[in-house]
VOROTOR-62545 format. One record per residue (C-alpha): residue in three letters; x, y negated, z. Coordinates in steps of 0.1 Angstrom, whole numbers, always signed. Example, Ala and Ser with C-alpha at 12.3 -4.5 7.8 and 13.67 -1.06 7.14 Angstrom:
<rs>
[ALA, [+123, +45, +78]]
[SER, [+137, +11, +71]]
</rs>
This chain:
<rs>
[UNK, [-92, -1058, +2276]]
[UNK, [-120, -1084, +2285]]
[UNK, [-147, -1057, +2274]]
[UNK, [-184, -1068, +2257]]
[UNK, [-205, -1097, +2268]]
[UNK, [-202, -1136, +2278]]
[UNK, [-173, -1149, +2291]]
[UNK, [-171, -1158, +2318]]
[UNK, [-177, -1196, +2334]]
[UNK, [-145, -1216, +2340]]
[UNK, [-131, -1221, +2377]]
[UNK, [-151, -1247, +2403]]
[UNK, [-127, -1279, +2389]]
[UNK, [-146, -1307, +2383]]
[UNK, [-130, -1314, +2350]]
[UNK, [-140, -1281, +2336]]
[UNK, [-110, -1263, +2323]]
[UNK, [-107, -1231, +2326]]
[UNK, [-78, -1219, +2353]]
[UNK, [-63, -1180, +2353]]
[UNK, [-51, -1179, +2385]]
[UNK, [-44, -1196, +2418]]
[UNK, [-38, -1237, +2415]]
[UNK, [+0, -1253, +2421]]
[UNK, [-10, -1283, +2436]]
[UNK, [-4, -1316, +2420]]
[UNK, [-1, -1296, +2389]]
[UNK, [-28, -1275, +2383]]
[UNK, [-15, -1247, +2370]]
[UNK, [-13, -1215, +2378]]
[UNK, [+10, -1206, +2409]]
[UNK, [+37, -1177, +2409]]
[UNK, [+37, -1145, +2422]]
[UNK, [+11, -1116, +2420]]
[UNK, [-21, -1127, +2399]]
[UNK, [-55, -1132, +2408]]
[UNK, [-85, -1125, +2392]]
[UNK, [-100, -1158, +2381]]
[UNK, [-134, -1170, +2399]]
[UNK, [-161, -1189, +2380]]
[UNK, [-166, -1223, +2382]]
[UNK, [-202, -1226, +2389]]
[UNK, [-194, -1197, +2419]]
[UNK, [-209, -1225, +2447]]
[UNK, [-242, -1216, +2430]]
[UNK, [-240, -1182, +2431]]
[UNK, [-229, -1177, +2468]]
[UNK, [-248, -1207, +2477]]
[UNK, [-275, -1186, +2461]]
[UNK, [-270, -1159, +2483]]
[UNK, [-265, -1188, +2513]]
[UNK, [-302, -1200, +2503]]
[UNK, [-311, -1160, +2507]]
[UNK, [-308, -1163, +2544]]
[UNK, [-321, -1203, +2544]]
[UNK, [-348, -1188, +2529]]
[UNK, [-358, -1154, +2552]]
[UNK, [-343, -1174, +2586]]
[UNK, [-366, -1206, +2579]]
[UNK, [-395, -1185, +2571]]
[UNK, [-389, -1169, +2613]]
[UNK, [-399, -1202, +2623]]
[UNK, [-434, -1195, +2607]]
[UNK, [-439, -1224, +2580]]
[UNK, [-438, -1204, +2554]]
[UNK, [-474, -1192, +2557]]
[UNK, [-480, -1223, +2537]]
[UNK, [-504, -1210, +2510]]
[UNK, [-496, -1234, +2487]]
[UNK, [-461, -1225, +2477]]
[UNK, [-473, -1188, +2466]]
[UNK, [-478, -1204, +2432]]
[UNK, [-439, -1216, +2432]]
[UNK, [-426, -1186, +2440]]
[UNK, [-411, -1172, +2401]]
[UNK, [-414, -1132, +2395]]
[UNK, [-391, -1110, +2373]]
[UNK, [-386, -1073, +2369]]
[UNK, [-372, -1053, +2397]]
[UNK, [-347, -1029, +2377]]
[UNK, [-344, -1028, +2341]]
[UNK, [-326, -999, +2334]]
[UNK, [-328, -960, +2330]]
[UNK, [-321, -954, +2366]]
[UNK, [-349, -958, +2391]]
[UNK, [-337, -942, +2425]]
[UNK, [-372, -949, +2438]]
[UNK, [-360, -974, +2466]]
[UNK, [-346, -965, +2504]]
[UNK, [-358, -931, +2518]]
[UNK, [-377, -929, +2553]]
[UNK, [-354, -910, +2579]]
[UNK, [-363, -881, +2600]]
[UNK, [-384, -910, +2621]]
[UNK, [-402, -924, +2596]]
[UNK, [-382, -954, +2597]]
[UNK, [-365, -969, +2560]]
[UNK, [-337, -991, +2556]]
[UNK, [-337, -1025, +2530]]
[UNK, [-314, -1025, +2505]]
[UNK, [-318, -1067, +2489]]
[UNK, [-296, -1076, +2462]]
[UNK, [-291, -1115, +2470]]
[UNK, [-279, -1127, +2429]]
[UNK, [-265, -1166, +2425]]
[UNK, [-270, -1175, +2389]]
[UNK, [-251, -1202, +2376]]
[UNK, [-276, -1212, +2348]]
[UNK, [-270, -1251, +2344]]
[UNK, [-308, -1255, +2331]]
[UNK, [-320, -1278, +2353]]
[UNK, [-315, -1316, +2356]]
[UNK, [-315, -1309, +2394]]
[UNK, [-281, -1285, +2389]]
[UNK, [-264, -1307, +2363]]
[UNK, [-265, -1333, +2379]]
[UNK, [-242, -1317, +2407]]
[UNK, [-212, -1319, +2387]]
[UNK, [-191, -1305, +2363]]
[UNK, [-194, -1275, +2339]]
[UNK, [-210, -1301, +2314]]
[UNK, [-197, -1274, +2288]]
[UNK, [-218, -1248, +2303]]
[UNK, [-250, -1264, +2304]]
[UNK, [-273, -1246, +2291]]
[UNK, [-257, -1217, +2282]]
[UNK, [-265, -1179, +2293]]
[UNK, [-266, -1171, +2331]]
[UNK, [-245, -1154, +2350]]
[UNK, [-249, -1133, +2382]]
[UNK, [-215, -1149, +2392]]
[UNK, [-229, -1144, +2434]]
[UNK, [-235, -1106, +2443]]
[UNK, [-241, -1097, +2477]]
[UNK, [-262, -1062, +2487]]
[UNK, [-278, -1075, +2522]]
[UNK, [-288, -1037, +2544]]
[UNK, [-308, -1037, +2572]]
[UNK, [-305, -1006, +2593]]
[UNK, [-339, -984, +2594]]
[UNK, [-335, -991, +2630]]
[UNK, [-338, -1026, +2624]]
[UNK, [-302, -1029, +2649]]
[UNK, [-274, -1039, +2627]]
[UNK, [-272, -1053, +2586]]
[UNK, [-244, -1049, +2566]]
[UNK, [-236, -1074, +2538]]
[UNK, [-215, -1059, +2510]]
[UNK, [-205, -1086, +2483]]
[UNK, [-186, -1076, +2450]]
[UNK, [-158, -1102, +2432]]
[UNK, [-177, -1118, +2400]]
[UNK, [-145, -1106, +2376]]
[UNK, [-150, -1065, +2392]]
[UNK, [-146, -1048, +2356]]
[UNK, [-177, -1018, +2354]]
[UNK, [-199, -999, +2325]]
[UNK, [-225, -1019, +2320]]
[UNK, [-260, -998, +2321]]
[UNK, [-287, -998, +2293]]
[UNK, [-312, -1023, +2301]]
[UNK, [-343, -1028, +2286]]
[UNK, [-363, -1060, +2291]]
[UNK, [-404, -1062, +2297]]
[UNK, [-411, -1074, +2262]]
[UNK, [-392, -1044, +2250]]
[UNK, [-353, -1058, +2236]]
[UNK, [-329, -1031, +2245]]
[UNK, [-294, -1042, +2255]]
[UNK, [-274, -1016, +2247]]
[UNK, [-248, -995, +2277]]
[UNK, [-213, -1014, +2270]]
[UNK, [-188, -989, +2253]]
[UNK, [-165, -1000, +2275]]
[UNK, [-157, -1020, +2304]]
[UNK, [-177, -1055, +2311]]
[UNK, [-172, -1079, +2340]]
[UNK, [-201, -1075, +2363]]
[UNK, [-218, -1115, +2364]]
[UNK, [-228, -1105, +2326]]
[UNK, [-254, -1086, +2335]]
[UNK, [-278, -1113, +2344]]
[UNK, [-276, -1128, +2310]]
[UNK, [-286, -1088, +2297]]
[UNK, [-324, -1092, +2305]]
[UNK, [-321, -1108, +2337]]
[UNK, [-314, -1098, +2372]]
[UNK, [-331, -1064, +2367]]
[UNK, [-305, -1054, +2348]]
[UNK, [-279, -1071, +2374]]
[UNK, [-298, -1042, +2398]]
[UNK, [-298, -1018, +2377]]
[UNK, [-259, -1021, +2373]]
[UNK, [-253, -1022, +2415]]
[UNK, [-274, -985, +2411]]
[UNK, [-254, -969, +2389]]
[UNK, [-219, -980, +2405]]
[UNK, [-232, -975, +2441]]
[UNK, [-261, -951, +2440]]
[UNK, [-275, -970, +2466]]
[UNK, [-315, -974, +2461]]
[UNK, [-322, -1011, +2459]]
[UNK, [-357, -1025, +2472]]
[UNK, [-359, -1058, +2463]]
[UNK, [-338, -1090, +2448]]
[UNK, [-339, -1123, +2458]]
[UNK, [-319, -1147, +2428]]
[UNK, [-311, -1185, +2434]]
[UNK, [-298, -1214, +2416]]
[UNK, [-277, -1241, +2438]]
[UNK, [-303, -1273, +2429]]
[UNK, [-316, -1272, +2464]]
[UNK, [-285, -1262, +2487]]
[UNK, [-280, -1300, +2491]]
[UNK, [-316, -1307, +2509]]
[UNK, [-314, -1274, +2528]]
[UNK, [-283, -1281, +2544]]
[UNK, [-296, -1315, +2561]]
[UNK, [-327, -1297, +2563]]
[UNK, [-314, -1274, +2591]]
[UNK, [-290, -1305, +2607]]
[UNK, [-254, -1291, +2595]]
[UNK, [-234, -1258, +2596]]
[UNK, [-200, -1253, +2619]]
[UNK, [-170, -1245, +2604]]
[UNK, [-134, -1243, +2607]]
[UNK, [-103, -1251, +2591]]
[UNK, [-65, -1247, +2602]]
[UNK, [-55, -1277, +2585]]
[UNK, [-62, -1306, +2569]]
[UNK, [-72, -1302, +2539]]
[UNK, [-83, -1310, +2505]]
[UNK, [-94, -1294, +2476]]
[UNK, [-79, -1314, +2443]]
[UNK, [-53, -1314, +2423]]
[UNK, [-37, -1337, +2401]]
[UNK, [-57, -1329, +2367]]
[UNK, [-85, -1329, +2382]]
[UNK, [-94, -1291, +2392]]
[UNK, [-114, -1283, +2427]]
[UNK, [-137, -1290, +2450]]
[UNK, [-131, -1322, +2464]]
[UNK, [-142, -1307, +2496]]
[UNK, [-119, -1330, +2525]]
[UNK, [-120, -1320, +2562]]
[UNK, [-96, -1325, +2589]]
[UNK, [-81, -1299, +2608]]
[UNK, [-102, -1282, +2633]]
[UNK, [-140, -1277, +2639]]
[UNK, [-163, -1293, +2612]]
[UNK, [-203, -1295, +2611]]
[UNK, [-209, -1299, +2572]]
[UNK, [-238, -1301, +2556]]
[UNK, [-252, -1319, +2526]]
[UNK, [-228, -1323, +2492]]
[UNK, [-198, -1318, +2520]]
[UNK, [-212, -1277, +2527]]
[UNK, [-214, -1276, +2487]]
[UNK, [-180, -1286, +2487]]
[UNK, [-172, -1260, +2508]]
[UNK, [-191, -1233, +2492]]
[UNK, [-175, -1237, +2458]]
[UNK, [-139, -1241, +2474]]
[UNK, [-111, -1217, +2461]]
[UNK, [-81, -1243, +2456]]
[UNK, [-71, -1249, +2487]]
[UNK, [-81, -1215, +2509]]
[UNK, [-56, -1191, +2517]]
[UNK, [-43, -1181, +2487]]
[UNK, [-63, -1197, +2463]]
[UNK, [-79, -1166, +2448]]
[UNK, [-118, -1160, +2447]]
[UNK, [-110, -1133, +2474]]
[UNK, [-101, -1161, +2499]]
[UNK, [-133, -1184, +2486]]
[UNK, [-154, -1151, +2497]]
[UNK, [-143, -1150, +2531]]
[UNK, [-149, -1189, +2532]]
[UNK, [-183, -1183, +2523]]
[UNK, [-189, -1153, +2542]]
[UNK, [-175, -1175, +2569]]
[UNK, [-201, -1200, +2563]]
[UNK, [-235, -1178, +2563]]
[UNK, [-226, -1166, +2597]]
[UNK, [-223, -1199, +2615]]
[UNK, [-257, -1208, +2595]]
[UNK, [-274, -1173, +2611]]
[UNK, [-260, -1185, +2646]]
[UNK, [-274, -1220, +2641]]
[UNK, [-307, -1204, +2629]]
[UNK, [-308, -1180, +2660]]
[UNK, [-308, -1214, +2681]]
[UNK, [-340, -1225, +2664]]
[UNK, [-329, -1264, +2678]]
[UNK, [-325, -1277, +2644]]
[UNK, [-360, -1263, +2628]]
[UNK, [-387, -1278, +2647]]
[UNK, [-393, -1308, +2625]]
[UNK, [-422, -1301, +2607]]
[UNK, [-412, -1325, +2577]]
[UNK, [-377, -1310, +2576]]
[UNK, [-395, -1278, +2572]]
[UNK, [-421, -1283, +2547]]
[UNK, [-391, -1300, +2525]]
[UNK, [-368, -1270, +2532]]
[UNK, [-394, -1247, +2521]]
[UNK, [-403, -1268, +2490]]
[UNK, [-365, -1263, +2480]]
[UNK, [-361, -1230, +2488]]
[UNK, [-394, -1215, +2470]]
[UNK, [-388, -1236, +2437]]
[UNK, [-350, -1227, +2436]]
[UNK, [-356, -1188, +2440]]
[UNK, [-370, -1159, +2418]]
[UNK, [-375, -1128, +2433]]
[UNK, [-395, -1092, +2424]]
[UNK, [-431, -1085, +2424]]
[UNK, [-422, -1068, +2460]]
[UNK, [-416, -1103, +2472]]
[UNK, [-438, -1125, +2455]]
[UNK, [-461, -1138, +2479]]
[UNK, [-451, -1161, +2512]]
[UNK, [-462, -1140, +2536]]
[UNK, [-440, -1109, +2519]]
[UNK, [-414, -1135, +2523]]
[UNK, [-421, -1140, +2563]]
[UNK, [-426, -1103, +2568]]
[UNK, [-391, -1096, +2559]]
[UNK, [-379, -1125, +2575]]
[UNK, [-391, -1113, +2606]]
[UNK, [-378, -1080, +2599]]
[UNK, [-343, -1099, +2596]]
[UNK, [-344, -1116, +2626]]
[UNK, [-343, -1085, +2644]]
[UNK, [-310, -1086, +2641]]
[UNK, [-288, -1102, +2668]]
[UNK, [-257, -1120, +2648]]
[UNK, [-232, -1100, +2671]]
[UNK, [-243, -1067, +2648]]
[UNK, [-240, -1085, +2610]]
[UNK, [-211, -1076, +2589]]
[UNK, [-199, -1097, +2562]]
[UNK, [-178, -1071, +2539]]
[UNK, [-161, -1075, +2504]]
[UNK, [-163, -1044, +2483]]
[UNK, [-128, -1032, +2485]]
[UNK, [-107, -1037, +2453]]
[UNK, [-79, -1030, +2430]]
[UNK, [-63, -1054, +2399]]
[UNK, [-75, -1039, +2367]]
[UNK, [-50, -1017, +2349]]
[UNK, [-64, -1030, +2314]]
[UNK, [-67, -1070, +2325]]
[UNK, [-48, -1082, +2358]]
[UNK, [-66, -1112, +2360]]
[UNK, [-98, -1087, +2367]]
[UNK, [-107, -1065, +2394]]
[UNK, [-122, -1028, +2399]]
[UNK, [-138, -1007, +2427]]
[UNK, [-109, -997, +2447]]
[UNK, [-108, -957, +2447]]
[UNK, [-117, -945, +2478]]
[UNK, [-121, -973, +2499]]
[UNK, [-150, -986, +2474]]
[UNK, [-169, -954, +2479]]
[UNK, [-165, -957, +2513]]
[UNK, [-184, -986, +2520]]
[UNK, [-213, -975, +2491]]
[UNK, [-212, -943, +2515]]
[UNK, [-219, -962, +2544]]
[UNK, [-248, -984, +2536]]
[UNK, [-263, -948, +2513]]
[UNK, [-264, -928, +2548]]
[UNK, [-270, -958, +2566]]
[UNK, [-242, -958, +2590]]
[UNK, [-231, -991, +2608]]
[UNK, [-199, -1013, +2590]]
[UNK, [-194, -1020, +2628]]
[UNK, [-180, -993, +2637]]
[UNK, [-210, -995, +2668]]
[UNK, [-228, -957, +2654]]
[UNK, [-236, -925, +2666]]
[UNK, [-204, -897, +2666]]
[UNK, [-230, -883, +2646]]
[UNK, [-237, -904, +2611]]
[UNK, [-269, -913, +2601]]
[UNK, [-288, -901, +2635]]
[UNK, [-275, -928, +2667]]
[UNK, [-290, -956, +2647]]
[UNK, [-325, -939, +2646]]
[UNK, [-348, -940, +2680]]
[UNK, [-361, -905, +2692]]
[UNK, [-394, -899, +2673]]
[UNK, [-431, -911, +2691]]
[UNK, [-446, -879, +2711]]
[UNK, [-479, -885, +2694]]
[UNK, [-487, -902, +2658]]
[UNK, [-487, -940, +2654]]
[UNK, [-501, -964, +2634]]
[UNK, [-473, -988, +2633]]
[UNK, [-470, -1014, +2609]]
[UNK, [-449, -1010, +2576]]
[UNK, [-422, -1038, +2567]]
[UNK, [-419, -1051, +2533]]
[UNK, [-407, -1022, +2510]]
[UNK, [-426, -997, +2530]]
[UNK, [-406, -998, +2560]]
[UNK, [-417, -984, +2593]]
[UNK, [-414, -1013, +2626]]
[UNK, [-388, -996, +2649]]
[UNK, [-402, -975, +2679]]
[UNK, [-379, -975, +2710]]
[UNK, [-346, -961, +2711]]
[UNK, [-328, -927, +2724]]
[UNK, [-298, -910, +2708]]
[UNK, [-313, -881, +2698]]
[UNK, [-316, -856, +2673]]
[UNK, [-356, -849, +2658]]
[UNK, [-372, -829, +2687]]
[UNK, [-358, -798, +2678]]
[UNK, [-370, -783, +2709]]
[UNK, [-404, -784, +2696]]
[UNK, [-404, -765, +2670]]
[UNK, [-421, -736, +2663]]
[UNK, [-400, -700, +2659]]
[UNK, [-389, -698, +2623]]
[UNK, [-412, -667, +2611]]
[UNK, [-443, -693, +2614]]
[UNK, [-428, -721, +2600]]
[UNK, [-441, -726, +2565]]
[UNK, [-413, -737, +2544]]
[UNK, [-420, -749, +2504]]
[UNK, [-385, -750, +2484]]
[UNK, [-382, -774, +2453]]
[UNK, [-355, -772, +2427]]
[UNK, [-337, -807, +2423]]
[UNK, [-304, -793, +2415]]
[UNK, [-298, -813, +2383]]
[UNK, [-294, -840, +2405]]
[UNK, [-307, -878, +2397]]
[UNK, [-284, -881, +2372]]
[UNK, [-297, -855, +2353]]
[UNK, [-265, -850, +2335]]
[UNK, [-255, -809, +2342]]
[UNK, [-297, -800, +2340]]
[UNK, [-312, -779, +2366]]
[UNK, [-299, -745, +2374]]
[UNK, [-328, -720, +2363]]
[UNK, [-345, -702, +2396]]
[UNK, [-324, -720, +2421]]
[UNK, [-357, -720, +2443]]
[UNK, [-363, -687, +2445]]
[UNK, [-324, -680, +2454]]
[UNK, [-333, -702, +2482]]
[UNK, [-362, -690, +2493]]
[UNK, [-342, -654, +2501]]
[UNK, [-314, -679, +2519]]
[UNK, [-340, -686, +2540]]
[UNK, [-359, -655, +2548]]
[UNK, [-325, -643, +2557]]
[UNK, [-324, -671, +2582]]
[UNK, [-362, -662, +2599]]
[UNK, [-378, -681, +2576]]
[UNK, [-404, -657, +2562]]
[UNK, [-430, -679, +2555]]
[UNK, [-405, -701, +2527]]
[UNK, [-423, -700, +2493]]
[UNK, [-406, -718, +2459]]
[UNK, [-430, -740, +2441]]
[UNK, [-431, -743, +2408]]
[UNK, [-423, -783, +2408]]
[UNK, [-386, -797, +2403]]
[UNK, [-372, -829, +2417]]
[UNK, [-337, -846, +2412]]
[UNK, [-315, -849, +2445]]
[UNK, [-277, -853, +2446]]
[UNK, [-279, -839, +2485]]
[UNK, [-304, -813, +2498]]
[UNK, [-329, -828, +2517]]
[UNK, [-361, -816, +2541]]
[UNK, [-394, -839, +2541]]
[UNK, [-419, -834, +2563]]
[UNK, [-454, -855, +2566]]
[UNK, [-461, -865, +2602]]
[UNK, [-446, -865, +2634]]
[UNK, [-459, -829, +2645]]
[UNK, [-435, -813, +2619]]
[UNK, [-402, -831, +2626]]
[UNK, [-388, -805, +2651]]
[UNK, [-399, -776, +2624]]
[UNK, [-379, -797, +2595]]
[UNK, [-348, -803, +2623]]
[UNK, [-349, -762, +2623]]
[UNK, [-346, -759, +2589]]
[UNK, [-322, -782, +2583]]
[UNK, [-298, -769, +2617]]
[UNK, [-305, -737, +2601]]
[UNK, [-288, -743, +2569]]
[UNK, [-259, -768, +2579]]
[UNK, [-272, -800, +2570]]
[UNK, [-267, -828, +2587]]
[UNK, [-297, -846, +2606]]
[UNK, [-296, -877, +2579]]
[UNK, [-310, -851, +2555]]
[UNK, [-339, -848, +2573]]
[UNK, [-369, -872, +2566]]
[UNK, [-405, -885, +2569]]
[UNK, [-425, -890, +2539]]
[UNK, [-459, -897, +2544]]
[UNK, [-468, -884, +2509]]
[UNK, [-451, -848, +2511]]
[UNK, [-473, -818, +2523]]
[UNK, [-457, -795, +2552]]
[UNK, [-422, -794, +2552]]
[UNK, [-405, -799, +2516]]
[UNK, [-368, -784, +2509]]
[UNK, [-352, -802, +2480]]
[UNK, [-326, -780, +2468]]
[UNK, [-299, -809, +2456]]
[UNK, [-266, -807, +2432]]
[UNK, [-245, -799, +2459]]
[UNK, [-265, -766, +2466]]
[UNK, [-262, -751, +2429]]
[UNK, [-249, -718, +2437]]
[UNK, [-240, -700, +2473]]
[UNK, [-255, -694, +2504]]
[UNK, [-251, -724, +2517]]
[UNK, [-251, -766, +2504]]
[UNK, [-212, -776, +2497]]
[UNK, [-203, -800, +2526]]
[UNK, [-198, -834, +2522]]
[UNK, [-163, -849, +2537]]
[UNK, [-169, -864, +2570]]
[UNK, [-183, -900, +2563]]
[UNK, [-166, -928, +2573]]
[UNK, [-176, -944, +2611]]
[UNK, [-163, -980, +2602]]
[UNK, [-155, -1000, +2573]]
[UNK, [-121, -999, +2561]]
[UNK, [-99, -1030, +2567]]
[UNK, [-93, -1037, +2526]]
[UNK, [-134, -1044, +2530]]
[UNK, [-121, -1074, +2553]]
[UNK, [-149, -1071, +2577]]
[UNK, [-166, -1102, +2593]]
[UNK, [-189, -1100, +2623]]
[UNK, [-215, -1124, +2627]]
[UNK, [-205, -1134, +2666]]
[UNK, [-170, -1143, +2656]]
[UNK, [-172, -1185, +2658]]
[UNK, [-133, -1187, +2663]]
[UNK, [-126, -1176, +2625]]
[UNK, [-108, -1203, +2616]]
[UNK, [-100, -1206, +2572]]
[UNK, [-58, -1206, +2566]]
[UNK, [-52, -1235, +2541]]
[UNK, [-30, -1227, +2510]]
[UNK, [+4, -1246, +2507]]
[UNK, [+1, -1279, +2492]]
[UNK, [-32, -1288, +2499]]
[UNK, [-28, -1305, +2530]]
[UNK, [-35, -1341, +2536]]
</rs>
């Protein structure tokens, strides 16, 4: 069953009627064979929303946006709406923290700007939709980002969202395709649903209409891209793109890269799955060009760029300001494009609607798993999860500046565990154990002196000096903080001590000594349960992208050749 909420928008034809499933050309109508969750027709603003994401943070690298006079552009909305706060990305044992950004397209057709872009006349308007969701990490090391975007149709519970002024949508009973969630508060609540299904923390959201994709695309002089045939996106009632390229290597830009964007008649199989790797396609030739910097160093093509970025996004109070905006974009640039991955969340046809999609079992997880515990989708980390991508700690305390979202600037790099050497013998080691059994959840409550059970673990161990406090937290894994950079080998020994894995080890400035958090996968025993190994690369049904492959090359579905 479709399950509470909007519909959803009709496919990208320009007439506006709605399509179920991939287009017979000259016809229109659905093709044969195995079905294909249908794609909304307004999707060029949603991934062109997440496109205008990295427009935005690359442009800012080339320093214009320090302009003071677009902080009072810049729109603010709520971070996350709903019941579950995970309290944003966790330090690691180096005081270093990863960015989790939810980049949201919303297809709201508000604007003369967007209306007058063509098509969806019937949806003008009408309520938004997050029909564009893409979760952009950046490593805590600041040496790879993973990109993880989920179909619009993926089927999910819908979380209870609660807007500023105090309206209360409701948790869906039942299943509710995912782009609703915008139009349940706003994108808070499109945040608050990634949390839930992913439990991965997010720190910030940047959301974008399409109104300015146009002028930022001549703006930055054209993106590369590829096609292995003619093609052209039309059929004979009307329905696609109208995109038109010739076989080959074409720089787009302008109407012809929103043309592009919006494709799915005409691309591979003509399913929203091949549209995404179109578009994926698409942002990593625009991060190459942006690396070149040839292209920005018009001043005029700047300022306008900027003008149509700022008024075309809104983001959270975390990034409300221009020179937030810079600061991360600097963060970003970090990144050579040889170590971004472009992934789709790995997926299944629903077993209740088989035009709609769900998190593949497994393979879904699997990815969420790999951007929690910040391990590489390249395939490029340690043998040991969670530690290679984090630099050896500083021998003495530094003062070095914090990132947007409270991350830590990277310190250089050596494949090693927290200096375990240094730590002190384990009978002077003062250890304070915390009772977060119940988990963040909260759902099976905490298990009554689970601290104390610990504490005995652990003088068993050496530890003599481990006290239980009479605090309680909410962990789904165990976890040792420490404050500063003297302690970190005394945490690594308590953490080697009891099995876990260095990734559970980490610097927070505002805990005192070293702070065990006894998590819902320690609830009874002598030791936490063991987590199955993690995966080391992302799995093949996430179609992987990386950003220094300029030879993809799009495969053009049957029919819509010219």
């Amino acid at each position: 069953m479709r399950g509470e909420g909007a519909p959803a928008r009709p496919d990208d034809d320009i007439s506006g009627g709605p399509s179920d499933g991939p287009a017979t050309p000259g016809t229109g109508a659905p093709g044969a064979g195995v079905p294909a969750p249908r794609r909304g027709k307004r999707r060029i603003l949603r991934w062109t929303a997440s496109v205008l994401a990295f427009l935005i943070l690359a442009t800012a690298a080339a320093g214009y946006l320090y302009y003071r006079h677009l902080n009072g552009s810049i729109q603010t909305d709520a971070l996350n709406l709903g019941d579950s706060k995970l309290g944003g990305s966790r330090p690691n044992a180096f005081g270093q923290t990863p960015l989790n950004i939810l980049l949201i397209g919303s297809d709201a057709r508000d604007g003369a700007e967007n209306q007058a872009l063509g098509g969806a006349k019937d949806t003008f308007d009408g309520p938004p939709l997050a029909d564009v969701q893409m979760l952009l990490h950046l490593s805590a090391d600041r040496s790879n980002m993973s990109v993880v975007s989920m179909p619009r149709d993926t089927l999910l519970k819908m979380p209870k969202c609660t807007e500023p002024n105090g309206k209360v949508h409701a948790a869906s009973r039942g299943l509710v395709q995912t782009n609703e969630s915008l139009s349940r508060g706003g994108p808070g609540c499109t945040v608050a649903a990634w949390q839930d299904l992913t439990k991965i923390p997010i720190d910030h959201f940047m959301m974008i209409d399409f109104k300015g994709v146009v002028t930022m695309a001549d703006a930055i002089g054209g993106v590369p891209v590829c096609v292995q045939e003619n093609v052209h996106s039309r059929t004979r009632d009307g329905k696609g793109s109208g995109l038109k390229l010739p076989k080959g290597e074409n720089v787009i830009q302008g109407e012809v890269a929103l043309q592009w964007l919006r494709t799915r008649y005409g691309f591979e199989d003509g399913t929203d799955i091949g549209r995404a790797h179109a578009q994926h396609m698409y942002m990593n030739s625009m991060a190459r060009e942006f690396r070149k910097n040839a292209k920005l160093s018009n001043p005029m093509k700047l300022n306008s760029l900027a003008q149509a970025a700022i008024k075309a996004m809104i983001v959270d109070p975390g990034l409300n300001k221009i020179d937030k905006l810079y600061d991360l974009s600097m963060e970003l640039k970090k990144v050579d494009p040889g170590r971004i991955t472009m992934t789709t969340m790995p997926w299944i046809y629903s077993p209740s609607d088989s035009a709609r999609v769900e998190p593949k079992p497994g393979e879904a997880e699997d990815l969420f798993r790999m951007v929690r515990e910040d391990i590489p989708l390249d395939g490029k980390g340690s043998e040991q999860p969670g530690v290679a991508a984090s630099p050896a700690p500083p021998s003495a305390p530094s003062s070095s500046a914090a990132a947007p979202g409270g991350a830590a600037s990277a310190a250089p790099a050596a494949p090693s565990r927290p200096a375990a050497d240094q730590a002190a013998p384990p009978a002077r080691i003062p250890v304070t154990v915390r009772n977060a059994t119940g988990g963040r959840d909260g759902a099976q409550g905490k298990v009554k002196g689970r601290a104390s059970e610990v504490v005995s673990v652990l003088a068993g161990k050496g530890f003599t000096k481990a006290v239980a406090d009479d605090l309680t937290g909410a962990e789904d894994t165990t976890v040792v903080r420490f404050s500063s950079p003297d302690l970190a080998g005394d945490a690594a020994a308590v953490a080697t001590a009891l099995g876990l894995p260095a990734s559970a080890v980490q610097k927070v400035d505002d805990t005192t000594g070293v702070l065990l958090l006894v998590g819902k996968d320690w609830r009874t025993g002598s030791a936490p349960t063991p987590p199955p190994p993690a995966p080391t690369k992302a799995p093949d049904s996430a179609r992987p992208l990386n950003g220094d492959n300029d030879k993809e090359c799009m495969a053009i579905q049957p029919g819509f050749t010219w």
